[in-house]
MARTORNU-404476 format. One record per residue (C-alpha): x, y, z; chain. Coordinates in steps of 0.02 Angstrom, whole numbers, plus 50000, padded with zeros to 5 digits. Layout:
N
(pt (X,Y,Z),'A') ...
***
This chain:
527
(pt (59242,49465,46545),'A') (pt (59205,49603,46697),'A') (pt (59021,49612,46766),'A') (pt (58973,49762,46821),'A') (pt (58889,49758,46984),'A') (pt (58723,49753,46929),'A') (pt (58751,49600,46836),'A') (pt (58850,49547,46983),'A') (pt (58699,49570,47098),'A') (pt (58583,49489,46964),'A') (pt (58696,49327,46938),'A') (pt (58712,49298,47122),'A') (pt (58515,49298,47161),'A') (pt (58493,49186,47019),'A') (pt (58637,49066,47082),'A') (pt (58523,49078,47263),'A') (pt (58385,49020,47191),'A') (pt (58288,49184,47167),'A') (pt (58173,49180,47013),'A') (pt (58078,49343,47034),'A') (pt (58113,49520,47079),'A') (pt (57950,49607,47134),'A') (pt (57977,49766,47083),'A') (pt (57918,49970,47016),'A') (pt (58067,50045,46910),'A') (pt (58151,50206,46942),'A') (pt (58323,50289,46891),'A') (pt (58412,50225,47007),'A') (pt (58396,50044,46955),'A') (pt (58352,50055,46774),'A') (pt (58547,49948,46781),'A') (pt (58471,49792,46863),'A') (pt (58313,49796,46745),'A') (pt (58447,49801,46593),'A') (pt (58559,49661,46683),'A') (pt (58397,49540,46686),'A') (pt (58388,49522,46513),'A') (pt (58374,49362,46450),'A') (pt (58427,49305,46605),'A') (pt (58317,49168,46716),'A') (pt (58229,49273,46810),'A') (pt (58062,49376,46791),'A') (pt (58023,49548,46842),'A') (pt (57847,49568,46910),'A') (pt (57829,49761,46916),'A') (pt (57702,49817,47013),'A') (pt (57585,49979,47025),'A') (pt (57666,50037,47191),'A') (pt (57800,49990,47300),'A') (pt (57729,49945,47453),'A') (pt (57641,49820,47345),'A') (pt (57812,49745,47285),'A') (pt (57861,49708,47441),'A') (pt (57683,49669,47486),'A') (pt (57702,49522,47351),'A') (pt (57887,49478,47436),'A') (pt (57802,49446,47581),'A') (pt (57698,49343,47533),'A') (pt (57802,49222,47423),'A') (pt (57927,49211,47571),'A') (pt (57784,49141,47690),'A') (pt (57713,49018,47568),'A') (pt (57893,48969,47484),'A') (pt (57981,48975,47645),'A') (pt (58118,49082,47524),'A') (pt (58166,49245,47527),'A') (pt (58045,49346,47399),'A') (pt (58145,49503,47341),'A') (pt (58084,49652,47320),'A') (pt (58161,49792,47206),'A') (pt (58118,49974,47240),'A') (pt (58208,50159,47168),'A') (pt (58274,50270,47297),'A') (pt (58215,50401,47401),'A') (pt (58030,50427,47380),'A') (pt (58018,50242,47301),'A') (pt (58109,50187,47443),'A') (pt (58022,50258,47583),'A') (pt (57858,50185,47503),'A') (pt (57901,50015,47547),'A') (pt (57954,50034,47730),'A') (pt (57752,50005,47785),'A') (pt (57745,49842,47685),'A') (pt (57930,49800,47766),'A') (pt (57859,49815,47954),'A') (pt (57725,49690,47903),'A') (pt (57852,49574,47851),'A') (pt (57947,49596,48008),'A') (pt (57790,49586,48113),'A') (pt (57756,49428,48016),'A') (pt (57930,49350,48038),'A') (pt (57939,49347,47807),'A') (pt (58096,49283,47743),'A') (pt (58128,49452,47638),'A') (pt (58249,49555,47544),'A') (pt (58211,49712,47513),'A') (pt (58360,49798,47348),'A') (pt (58343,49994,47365),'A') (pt (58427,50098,47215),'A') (pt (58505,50247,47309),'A') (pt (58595,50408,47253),'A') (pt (58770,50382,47192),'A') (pt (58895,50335,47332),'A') (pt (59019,50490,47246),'A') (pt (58893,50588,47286),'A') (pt (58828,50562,47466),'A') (pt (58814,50707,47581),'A') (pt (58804,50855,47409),'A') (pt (58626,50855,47409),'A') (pt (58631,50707,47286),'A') (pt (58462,50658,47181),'A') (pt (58344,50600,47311),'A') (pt (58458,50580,47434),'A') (pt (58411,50523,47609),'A') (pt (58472,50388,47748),'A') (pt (58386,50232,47669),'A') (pt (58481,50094,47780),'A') (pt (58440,50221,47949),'A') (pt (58258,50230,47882),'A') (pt (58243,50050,47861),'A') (pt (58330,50000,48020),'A') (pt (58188,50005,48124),'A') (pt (58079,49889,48029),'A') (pt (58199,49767,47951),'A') (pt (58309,49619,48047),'A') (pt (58473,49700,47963),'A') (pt (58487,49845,47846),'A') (pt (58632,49942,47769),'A') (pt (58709,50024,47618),'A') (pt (58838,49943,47498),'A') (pt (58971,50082,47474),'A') (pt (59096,49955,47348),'A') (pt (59048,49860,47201),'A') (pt (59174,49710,47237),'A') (pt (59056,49699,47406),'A') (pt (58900,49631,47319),'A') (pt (58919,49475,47296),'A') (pt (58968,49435,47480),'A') (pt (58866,49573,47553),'A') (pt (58687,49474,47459),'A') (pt (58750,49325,47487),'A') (pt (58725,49367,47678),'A') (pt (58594,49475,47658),'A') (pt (58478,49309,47596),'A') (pt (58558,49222,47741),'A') (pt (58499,49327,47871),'A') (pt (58329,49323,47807),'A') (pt (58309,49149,47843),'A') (pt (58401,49118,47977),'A') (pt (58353,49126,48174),'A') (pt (58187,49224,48155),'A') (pt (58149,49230,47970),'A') (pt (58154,49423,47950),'A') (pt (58146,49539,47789),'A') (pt (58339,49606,47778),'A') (pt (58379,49783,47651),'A') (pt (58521,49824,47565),'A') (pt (58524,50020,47472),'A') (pt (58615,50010,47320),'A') (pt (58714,50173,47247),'A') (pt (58673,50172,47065),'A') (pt (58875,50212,47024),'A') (pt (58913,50027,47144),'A') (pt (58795,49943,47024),'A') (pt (58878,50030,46848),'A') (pt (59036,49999,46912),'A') (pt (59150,49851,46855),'A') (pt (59156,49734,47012),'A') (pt (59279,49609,47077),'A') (pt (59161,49482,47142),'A') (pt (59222,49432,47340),'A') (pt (59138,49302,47423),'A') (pt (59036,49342,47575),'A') (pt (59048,49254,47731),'A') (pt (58868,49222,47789),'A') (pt (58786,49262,47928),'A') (pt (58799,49190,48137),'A') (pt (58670,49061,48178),'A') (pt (58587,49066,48341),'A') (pt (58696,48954,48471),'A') (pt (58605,48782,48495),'A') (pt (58528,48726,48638),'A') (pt (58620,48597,48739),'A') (pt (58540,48438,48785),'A') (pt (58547,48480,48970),'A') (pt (58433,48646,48919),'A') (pt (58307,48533,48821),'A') (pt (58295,48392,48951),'A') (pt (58245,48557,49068),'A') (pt (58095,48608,48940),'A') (pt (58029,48435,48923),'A') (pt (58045,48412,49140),'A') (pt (57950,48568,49164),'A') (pt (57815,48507,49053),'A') (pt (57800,48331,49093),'A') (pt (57760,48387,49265),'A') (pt (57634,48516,49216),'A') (pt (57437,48467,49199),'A') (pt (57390,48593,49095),'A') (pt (57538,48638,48970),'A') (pt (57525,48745,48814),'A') (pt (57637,48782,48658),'A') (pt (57621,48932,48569),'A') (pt (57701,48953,48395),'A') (pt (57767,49135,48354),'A') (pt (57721,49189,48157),'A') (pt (57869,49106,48082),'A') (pt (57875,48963,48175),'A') (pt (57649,48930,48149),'A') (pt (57674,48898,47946),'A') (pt (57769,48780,47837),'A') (pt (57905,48696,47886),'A') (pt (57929,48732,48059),'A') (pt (57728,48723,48086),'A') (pt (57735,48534,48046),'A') (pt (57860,48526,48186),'A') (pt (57775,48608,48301),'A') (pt (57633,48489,48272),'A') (pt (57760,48337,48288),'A') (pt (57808,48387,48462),'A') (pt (57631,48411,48501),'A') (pt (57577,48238,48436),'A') (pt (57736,48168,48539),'A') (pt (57703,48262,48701),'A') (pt (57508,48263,48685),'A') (pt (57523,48444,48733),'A') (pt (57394,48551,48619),'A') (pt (57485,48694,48513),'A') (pt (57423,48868,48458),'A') (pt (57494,48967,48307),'A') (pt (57512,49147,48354),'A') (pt (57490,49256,48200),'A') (pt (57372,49376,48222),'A') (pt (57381,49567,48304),'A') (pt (57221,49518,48408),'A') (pt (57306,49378,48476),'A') (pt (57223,49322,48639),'A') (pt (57081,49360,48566),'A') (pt (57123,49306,48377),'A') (pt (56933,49230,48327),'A') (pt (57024,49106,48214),'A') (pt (57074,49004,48381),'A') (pt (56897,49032,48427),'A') (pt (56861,48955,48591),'A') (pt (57039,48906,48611),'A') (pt (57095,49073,48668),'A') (pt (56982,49034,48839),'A') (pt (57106,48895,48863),'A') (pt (57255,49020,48896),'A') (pt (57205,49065,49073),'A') (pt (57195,48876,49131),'A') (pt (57374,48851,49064),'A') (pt (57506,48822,49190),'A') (pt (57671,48799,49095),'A') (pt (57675,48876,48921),'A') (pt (57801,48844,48799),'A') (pt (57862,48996,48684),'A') (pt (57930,48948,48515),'A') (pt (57985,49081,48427),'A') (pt (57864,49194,48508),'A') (pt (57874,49345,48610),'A') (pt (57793,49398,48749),'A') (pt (57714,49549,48678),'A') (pt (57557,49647,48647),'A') (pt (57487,49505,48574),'A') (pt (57505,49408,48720),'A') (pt (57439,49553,48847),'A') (pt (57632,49526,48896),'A') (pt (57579,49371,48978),'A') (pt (57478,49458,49142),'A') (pt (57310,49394,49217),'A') (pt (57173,49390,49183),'A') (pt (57234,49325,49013),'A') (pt (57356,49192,49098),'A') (pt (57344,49130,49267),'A') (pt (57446,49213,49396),'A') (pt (57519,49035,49451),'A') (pt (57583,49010,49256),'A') (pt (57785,48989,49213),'A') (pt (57846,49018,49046),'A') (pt (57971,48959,48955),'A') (pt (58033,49034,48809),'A') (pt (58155,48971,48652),'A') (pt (58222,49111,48531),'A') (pt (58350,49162,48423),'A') (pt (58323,49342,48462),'A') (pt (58409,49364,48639),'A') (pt (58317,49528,48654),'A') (pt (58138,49411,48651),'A') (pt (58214,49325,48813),'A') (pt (58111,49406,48976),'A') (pt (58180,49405,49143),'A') (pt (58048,49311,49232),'A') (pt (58017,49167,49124),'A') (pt (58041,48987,49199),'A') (pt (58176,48951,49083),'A') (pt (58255,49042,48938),'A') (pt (58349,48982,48784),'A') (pt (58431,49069,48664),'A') (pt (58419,48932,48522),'A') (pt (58342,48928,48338),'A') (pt (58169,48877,48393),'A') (pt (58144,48772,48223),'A') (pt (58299,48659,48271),'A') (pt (58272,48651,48445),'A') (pt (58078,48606,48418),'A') (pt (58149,48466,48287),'A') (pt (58255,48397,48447),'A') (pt (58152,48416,48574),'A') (pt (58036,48303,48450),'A') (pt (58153,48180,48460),'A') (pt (58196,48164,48642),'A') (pt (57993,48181,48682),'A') (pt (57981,47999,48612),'A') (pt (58094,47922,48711),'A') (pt (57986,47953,48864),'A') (pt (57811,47933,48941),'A') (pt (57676,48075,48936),'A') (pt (57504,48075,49004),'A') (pt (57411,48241,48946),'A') (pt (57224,48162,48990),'A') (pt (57088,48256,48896),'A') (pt (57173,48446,48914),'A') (pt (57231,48441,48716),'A') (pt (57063,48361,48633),'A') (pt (56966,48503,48751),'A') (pt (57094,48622,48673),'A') (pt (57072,48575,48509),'A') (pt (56905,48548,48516),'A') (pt (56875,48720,48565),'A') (pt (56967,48782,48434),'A') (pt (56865,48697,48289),'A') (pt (56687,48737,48390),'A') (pt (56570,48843,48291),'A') (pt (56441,48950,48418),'A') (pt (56289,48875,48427),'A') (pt (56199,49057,48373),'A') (pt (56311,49029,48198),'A') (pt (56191,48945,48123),'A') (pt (56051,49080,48137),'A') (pt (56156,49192,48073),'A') (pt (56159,49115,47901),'A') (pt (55998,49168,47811),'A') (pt (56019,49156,47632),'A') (pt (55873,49265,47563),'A') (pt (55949,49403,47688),'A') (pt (56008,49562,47609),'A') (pt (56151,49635,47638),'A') (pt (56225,49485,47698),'A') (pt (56303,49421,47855),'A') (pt (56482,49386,47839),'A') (pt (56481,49210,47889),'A') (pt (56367,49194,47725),'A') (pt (56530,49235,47629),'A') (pt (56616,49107,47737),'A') (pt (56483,48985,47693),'A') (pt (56499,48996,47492),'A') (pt (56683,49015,47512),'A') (pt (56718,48840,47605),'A') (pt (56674,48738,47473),'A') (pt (56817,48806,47368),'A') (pt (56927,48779,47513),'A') (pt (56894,48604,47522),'A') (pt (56950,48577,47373),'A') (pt (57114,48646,47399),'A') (pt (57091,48835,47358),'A') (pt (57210,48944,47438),'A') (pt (57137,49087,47566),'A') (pt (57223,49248,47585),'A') (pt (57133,49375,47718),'A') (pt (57158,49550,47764),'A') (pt (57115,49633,47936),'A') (pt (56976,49729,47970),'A') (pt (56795,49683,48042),'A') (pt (56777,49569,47892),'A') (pt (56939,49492,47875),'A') (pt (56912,49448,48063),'A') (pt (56739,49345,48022),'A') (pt (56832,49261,47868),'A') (pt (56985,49211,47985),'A') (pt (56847,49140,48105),'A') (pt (56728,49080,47988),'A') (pt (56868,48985,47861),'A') (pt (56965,48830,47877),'A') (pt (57102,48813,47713),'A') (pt (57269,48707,47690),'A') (pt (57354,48859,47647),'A') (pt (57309,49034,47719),'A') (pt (57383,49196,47722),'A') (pt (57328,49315,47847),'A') (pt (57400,49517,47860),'A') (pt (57481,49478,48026),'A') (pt (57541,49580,48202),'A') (pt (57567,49724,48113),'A') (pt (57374,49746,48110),'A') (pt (57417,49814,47959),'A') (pt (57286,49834,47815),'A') (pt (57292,49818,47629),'A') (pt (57422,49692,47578),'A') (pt (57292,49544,47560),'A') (pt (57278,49581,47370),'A') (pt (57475,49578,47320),'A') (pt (57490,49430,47436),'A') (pt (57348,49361,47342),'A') (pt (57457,49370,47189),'A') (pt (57594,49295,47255),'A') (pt (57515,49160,47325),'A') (pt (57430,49125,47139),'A') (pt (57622,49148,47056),'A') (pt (57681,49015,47192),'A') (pt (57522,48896,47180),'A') (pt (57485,48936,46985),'A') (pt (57374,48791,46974),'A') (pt (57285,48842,47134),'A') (pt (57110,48971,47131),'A') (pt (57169,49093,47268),'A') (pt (57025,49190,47347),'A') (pt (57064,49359,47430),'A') (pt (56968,49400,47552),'A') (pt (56967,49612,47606),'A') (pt (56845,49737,47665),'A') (pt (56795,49889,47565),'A') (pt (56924,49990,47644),'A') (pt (57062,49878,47617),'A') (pt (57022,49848,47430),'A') (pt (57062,50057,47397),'A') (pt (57240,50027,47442),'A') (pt (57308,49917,47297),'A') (pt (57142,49886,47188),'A') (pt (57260,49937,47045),'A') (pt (57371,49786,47054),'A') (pt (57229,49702,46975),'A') (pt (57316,49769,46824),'A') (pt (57481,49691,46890),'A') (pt (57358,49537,46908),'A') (pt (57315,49547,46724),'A') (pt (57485,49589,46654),'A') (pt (57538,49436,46733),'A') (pt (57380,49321,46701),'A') (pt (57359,49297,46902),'A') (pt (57172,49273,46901),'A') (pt (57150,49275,47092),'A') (pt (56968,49330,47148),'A') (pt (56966,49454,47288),'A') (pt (56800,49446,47353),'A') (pt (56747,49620,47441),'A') (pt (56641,49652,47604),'A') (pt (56575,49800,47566),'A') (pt (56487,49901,47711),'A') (pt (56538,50075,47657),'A') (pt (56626,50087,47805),'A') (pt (56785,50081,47891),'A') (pt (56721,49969,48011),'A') (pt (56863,49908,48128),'A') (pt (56871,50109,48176),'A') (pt (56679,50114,48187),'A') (pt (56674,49991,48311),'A') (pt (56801,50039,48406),'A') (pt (56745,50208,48411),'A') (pt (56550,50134,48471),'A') (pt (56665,50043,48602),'A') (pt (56753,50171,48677),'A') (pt (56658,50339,48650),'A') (pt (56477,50309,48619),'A') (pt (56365,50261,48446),'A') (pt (56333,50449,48447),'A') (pt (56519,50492,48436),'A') (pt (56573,50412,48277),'A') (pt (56679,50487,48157),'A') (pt (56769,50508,47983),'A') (pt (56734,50314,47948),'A') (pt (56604,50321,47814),'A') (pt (56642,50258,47655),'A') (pt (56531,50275,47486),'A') (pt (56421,50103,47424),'A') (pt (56560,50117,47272),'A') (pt (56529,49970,47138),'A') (pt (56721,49898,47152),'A') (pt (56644,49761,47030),'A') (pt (56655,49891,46917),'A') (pt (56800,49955,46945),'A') (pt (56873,49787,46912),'A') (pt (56791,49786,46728),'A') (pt (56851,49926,46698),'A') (pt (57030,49850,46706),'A') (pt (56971,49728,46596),'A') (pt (56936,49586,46757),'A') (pt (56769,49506,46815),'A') (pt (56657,49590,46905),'A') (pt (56486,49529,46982),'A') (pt (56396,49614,47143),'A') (pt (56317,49516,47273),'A') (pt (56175,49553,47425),'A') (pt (56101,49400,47452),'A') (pt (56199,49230,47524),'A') (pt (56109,49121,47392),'A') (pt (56164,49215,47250),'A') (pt (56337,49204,47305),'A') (pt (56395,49003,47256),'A') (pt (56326,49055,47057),'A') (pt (56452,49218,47077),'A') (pt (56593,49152,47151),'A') (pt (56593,48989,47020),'A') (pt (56571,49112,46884),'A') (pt (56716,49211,46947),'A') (pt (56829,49081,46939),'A') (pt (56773,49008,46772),'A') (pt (56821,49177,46692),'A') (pt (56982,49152,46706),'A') (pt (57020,49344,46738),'A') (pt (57074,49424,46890),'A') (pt (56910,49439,46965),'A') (pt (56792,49561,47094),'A') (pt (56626,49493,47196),'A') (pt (56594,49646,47277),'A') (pt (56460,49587,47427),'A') (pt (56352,49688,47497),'A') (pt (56383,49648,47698),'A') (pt (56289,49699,47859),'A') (pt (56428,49789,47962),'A') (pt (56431,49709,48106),'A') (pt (56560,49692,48236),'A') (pt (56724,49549,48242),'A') (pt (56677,49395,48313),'A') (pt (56718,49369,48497),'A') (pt (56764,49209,48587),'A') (pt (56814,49270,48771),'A') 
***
């Protein structure tokens, strides 16, 4: 019996392992919707598409697995490209499936035609357009490859709706190149260089400071007694959720790169955020990541070469003194003026009163998902949790709530709380009808300070508190808005109120709002 290629495409991401397609329908794939039926896998359509691939995202950083996201073409398409430059930022194992105008008719002023692999290119490890229908099978079976291999990376493929109705010949693909491995010589160099340091320092990249490779990291840190640093936010030296670690970078004389580039995030490695007397060395799959200037560069799959260098760190002697329990001791401190800052009868209420009803939960093994913003800063400070999701070096804002769904369809027996400022809540509050379709009772709990306060700040910073502009936001009741969709709702200004509406949240059993009234104050700083 012949497949067409949408069943094609549909029978070779079930044979990978892929159980969900996040998705918002269109014409252009109305073919793989049909070819899912009674198949084993689910379609979780969303109410946008940036959320989609929002939710992706997120199940490929807690599931180490591609998540796959399925968009339409053209306007569909192009609605997903913000959420794909988080995932790239964020180093997300991701497939993004585009319908796109038939390949017969490319270049006649097709249906919503437009460039989707050119558009995509930019923000995506690998994109391109499948032009035959016998390609599919080989041309996913890559496509899933690439997204977890090297640097995990979100890949896209555009489909032409007449490839996917078309009969299709199914041809193997033949996967993707690996990184070349790093020679013994080259390792024996990285552990020499830091066995002679005194103050040595490993910092994790995104993909390489969760899961997996994270544990690792931590093995070669135990072995070496060398303190490590996971690199995931767009404030990086100054991320608050290293808290006083991020002093520690400037004493550093030798710091090891896995999987991390010297970027932005990094102030490109200059004084007075490093020492001018500090080497580098860097280990990455990406040979474009590999600076002239560095110590010692490797082109190498940082997870595999971190796993070795593990092994070879235990066959010799290391004597790191006190530098990694200072490090890491720094990086758990609270500030002694903390404290004052928690007054429960207080209203509107101080961030780190959120933080302080919310850690209980995360003791007991509830999952933490943050956006940015002021607010998502003090919870990334103020919050400790075995598993957290944070919106990454994009700096990007609003995908905290579809991640927060895919974190509660990956750990169903898990209460994931979703932390997100006022702001942030406006982009996807309506996929707390995706949460209720789908019974995904997260509880997003909302700093409200009618405000977009990130750009307040900086605008106080840079021009003046008489300068500020176009960052006021209404005191809306999102609670509210939540009931109305048939969640939980409850509204909060005072800390001691908050442990009653948080429980009660969770006991619903309904995708949930706690809209708290907060006192806008500025992001936490450390330096």
């Amino acid at each position: 019996m012949s497949l067409t290629g949408a069943e094609v495409l549909v029978e070779g991401l079930i044979a990978s392992g892929v159980r969900h397609l996040f998705s918002l329908s269109g014409n252009q794939i109305l073919s793989v919707y049909d070819a899912t039926i009674g198949r084993d896998i689910e379609l979780i359509h969303t109410r946008h598409e940036a959320a989609a691939v929002h939710m992706a995202d997120g199940w490929g950083r807690l599931t180490e697995e591609p998540g796959v996201a399925l968009l339409t073409a053209g306007p569909g398409h192009c609605n997903g490209l913000t959420a794909l430059y988080v995932a790239l930022m964020a180093e997300s194992p991701l497939l993004m499936l585009s319908g796109h105008c038939p390949e017969a008719q490319i270049g006649r002023g097709a249906f919503q035609e437009i460039d989707q692999a050119a558009a995509a290119r930019p923000v995506a490890k690998a994109s391109w357009r499948i032009e035959r229908s016998e390609d599919l099978e080989g041309d996913l079976s890559r496509a899933l490859d690439q997204a977890v291999s090297g640097r995990p990376g979100p890949v896209h493929l555009s489909l032409p709706s007449d490839v996917l109705e078309a009969s299709a010949r199914q041809v193997p693909g033949t996967g993707s190149r690996r990184a070349a491995e790093a020679t013994e010589e080259d390792l024996d160099a990285v552990l020499a260089l830091l066995n002679k340091a005194g103050r040595p320092l490993i910092l994790a990249g995104p993909a390489m400071g969760r899961g997996q490779r994270w544990l690792a990291v931590e093995a070669l840190a135990a072995a070496t007694g060398i303190p490590a640093l996971p690199m995931e936010s767009p404030r990086g030296v100054n991320d608050p959720a290293l808290r006083g670690a991020v002093t520690c970078l400037a004493s550093a004389d030798v710091v090891l790169l896995l999987g991390k580039k010297l970027d932005f995030s990094l102030r490109f490695g200059q004084p007075p955020f490093f020492s001018e007397q500090r080497s580098f060395i860097q280990i990455d799959a990406d040979r474009r990541e590999l600076r002239d200037g560095t110590a010692l560069r490797l082109r190498a799959d940082p997870w595999e070469a971190t796993r070795r260098l593990v092994e070879m760190a235990r066959e010799r002697s290391w004597n790191s003194g006190s530098w990694r329990s200072d490090v890491d001791s720094l990086r758990v401190a609270t500030p002694a003026d903390w404290d004052g800052l928690l007054r429960p009868a207080a209203s509107p209420v101080h961030p780190l009163g959120v933080c302080d009803a919310v850690q209980p939960f995360l003791d007991e093994g509830a999952i933490f998902v943050s956006d940015g913003g002021e607010f998502g800063q003090w919870a990334q400070a103020g919050l400790a949790a075995e598993i957290r999701l944070i919106n990454g070096p994009s700096g990007s804002i609003g995908s905290a709530l579809p991640m927060g769904l895919a974190a509660k369809l990956a750990y169903p027996d898990r209460v994931v709380f979703v932390l997100l400022g006022d702001g942030t809540f406006g982009y996807h509050a309506m996929e707390l009808d995706t949460a209720l379709r789908y019974g995904l009772p997260v509880v997003a709990i909302v700093g409200n300070d009618a405000r977009w306060n990130a750009e307040h700040q900086l605008q106080v910073e840079t021009y003046g508190p008489d300068r500020t502009i176009g960052c006021d936001l209404l005191d809306t009741r999102y609670d509210r808005v939540t009931e109305a969709l048939g969640g939980y709702g409850a509204f909060v200004d005072r800390a001691e109120d908050l442990p009653v509406a948080l429980n009660e949240a969770v006991a619903s059993g309904l995708p949930a709002c706690v809209n708290v009234a907060i006192e806008p104050v500025a992001a936490p700083v450390f330096r």
